[in-house]
C-alpha positions as CSV (number, residue, x, y, z in Angstrom):
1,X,-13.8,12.0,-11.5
2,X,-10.7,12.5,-14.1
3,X,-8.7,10.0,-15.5
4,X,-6.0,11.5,-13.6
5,X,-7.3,11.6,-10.1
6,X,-7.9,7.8,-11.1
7,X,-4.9,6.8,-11.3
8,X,-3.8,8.8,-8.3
9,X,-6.1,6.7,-5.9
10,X,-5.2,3.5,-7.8
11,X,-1.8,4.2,-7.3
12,X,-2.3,5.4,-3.5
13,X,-3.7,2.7,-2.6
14,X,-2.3,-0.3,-4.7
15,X,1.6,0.7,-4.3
16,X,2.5,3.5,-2.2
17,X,0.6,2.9,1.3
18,X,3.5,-0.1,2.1
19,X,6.4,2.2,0.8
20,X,4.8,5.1,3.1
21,X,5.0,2.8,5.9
22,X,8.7,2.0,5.5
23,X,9.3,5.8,5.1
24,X,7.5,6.6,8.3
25,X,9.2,3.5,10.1
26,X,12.6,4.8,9.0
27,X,11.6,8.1,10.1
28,X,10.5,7.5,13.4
29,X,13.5,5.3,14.5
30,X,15.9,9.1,14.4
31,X,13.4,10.0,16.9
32,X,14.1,9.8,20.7
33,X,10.6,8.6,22.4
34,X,10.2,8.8,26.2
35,X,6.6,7.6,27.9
36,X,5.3,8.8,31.1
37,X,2.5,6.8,33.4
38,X,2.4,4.0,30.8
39,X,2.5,1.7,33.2
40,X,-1.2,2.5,34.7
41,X,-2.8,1.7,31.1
42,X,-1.0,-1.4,30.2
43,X,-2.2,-2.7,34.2
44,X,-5.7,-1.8,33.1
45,X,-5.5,-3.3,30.4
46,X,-3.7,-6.9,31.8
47,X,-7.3,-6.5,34.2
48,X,-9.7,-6.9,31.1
49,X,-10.5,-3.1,31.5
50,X,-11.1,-0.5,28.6
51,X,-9.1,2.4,27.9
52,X,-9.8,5.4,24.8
53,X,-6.8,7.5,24.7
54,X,-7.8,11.1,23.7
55,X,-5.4,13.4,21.4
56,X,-6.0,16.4,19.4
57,X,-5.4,16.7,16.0
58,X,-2.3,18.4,15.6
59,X,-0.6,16.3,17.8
60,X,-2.0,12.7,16.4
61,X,1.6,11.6,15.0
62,X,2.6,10.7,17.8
63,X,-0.1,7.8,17.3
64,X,2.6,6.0,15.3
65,X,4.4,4.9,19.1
66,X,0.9,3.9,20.4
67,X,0.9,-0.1,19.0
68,X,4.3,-0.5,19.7
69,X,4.9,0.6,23.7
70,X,1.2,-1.6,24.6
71,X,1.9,-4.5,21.7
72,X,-2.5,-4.0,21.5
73,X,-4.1,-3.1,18.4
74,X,-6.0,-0.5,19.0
75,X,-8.9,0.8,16.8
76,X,-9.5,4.7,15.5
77,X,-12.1,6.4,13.2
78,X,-10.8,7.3,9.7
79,X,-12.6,9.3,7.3
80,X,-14.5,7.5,4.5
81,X,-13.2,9.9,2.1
82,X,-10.7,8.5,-0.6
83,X,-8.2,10.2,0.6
84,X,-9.2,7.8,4.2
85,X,-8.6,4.6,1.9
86,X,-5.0,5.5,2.2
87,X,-4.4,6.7,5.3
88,X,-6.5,3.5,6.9
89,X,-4.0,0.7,4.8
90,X,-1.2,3.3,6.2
91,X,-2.3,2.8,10.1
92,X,-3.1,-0.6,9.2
93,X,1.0,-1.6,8.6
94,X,1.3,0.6,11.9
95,X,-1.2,-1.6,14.0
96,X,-3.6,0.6,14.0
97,X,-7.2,-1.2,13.3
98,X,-9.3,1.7,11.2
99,X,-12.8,2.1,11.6
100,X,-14.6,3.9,8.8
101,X,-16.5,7.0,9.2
102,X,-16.3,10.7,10.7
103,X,-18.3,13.1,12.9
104,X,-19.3,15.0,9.6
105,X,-20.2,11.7,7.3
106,X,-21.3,8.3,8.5
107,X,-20.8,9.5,12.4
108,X,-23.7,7.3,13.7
109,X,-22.6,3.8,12.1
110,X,-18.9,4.8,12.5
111,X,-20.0,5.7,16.3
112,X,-21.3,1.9,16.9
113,X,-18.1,0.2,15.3
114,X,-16.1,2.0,17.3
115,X,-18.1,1.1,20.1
116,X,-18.1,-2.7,19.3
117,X,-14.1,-2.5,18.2
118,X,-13.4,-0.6,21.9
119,X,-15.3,-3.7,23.7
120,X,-13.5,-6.2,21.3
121,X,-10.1,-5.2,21.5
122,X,-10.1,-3.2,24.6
123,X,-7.8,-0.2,23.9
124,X,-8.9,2.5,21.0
125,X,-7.5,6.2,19.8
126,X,-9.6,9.1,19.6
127,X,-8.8,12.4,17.9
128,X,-11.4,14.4,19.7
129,X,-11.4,17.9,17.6
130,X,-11.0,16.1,14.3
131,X,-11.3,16.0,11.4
132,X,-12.2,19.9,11.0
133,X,-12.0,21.1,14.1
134,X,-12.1,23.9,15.6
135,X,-9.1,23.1,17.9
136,X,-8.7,21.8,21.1
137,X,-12.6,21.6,21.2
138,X,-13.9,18.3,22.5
139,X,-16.7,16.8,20.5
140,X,-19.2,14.7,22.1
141,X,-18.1,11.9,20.1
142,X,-15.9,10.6,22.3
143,X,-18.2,11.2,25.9
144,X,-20.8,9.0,23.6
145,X,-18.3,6.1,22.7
146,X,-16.6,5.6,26.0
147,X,-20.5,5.9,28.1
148,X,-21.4,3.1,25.7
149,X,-18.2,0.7,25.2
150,X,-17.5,0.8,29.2
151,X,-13.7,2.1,28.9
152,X,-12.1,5.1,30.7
153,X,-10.9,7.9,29.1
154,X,-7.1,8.5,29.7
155,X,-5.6,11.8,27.6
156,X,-2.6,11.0,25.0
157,X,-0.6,14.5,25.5
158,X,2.2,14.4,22.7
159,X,5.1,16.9,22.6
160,X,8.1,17.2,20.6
161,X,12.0,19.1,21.3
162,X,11.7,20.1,17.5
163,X,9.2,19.9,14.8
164,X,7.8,22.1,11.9
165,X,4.4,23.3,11.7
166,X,1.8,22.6,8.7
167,X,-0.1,25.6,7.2
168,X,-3.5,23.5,8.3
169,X,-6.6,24.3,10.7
170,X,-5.0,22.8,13.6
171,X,-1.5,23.4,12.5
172,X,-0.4,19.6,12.5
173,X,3.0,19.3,14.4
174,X,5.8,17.0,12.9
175,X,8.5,16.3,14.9
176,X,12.0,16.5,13.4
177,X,14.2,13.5,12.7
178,X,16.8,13.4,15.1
179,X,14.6,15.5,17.8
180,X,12.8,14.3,21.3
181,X,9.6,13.0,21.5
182,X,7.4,12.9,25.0
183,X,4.5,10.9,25.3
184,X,2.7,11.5,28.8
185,X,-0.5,9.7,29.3
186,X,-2.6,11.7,32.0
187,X,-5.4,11.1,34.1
188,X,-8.4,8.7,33.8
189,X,-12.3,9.7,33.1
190,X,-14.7,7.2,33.5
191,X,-18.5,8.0,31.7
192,X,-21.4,6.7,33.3
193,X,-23.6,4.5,31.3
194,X,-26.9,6.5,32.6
195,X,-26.1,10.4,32.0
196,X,-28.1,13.6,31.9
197,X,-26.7,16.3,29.7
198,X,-25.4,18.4,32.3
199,X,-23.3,15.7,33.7
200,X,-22.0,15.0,30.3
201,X,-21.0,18.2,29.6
202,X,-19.3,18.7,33.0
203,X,-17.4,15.7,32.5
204,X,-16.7,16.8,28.2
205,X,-15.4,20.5,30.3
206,X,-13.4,18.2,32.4
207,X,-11.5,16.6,30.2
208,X,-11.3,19.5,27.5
209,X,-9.5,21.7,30.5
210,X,-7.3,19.4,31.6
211,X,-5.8,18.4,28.2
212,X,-5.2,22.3,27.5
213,X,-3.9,22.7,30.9
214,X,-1.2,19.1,30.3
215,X,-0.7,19.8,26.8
216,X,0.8,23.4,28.0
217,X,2.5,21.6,30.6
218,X,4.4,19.2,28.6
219,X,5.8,21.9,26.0
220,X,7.7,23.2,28.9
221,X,9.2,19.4,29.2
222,X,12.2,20.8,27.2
223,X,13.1,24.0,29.1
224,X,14.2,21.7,32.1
């Protein structure tokens, strides 16, 4: 690796993931947030139960809220990648607890920690068509992790009034400052322990529909 890229991750990760935090902090206080049915996971949650919540990709900013409104530290998968070094001290200062790995590179042992961090802490984030998509495709990953740490699934459907649009894969929303944020968290899955692969997809289906189907529904929050 150049001398140049050297410095970059040095400097990344040494310097800039606090001041990115601030930024983002500032940021995030022009925005306007309003929750829906948080109520129902924070009761789970006071019962000892276990909860995933489910987003896509292009909608996973809205993650930044998700420590604040439950006061939890939930865990979520980050990419080993150098470029994951940063963005796991970023979520870190957020509240965010970062397990290492992806689908595409250490998925198995990344698989068990989030397991073991979902029966530990209780409450974890999962970015179900990440990190390469193709959108609004549910991977098995998180059928697999929520069978195996016990926890319901409950879908984190993120909308926002205003926001620009990234030239990405998934086309990564950002809300703009000043603009209205909703947060609606939507119906709860439970996974069997014991599962046949039929039932598994039905349930993957399931839950891949019905986040299309509120995800549409929410973006018409702000025609009201």
């Amino acid at each position: 690796m150049s001398v140049s890229k050297e410095i970059k991750y040095f400097l990344l990760n040494h310097f800039l993931t606090l001041v990115v935090f601030c930024l983002l902090s500032l940021y995030t206080k022009t925005l306007k947030v309003q929750f829906e049915n948080a109520e129902k996971v924070r009761k789970h949650l006071e019962n000892d139960g276990r909860i995933i919540i489910a987003s896509w990709h292009q909608r996973f900013f809205g993650g930044f809220f998700l420590p604040q409104i439950f006061k939890w530290s939930p865990c979520i998968m980050i990419s080993q990648s150098r470029d994951g070094d940063f963005i796991a001290k970023v979520v870190r200062h957020i509240g965010w607890i970062p397990i290492r790995g992806s689908s595409s590179r250490g998925g198995k042992h990344a698989l068990r920690a989030m397991i073991q961090g979902v029966t530990e802490h209780r409450i974890g984030g999962h970015i179900v068509d990440g990190p390469t998509g193709p959108p609004r495709i549910i991977k098995a990953g998180l059928i697999s992790l929520a069978g195996n740490a016990n926890a319901l699934i409950c879908p984190g459907i993120v909308s926002y009034e205003k926001f620009w649009t990234a030239k990405s894969w998934d086309h990564f929303m950002i809300p703009k400052p000043f603009s209205r944020v909703l947060f609606h968290f939507g119906s709860m899955y439970s996974v069997p322990q014991t599962i046949n692969d039929d039932q598994f997809e039905s349930i993957r289906k399931q839950i891949e529909d019905d986040m299309i189907d509120n995800y549409a529904a929410a973006d018409t929050f702000w025609n009201k």
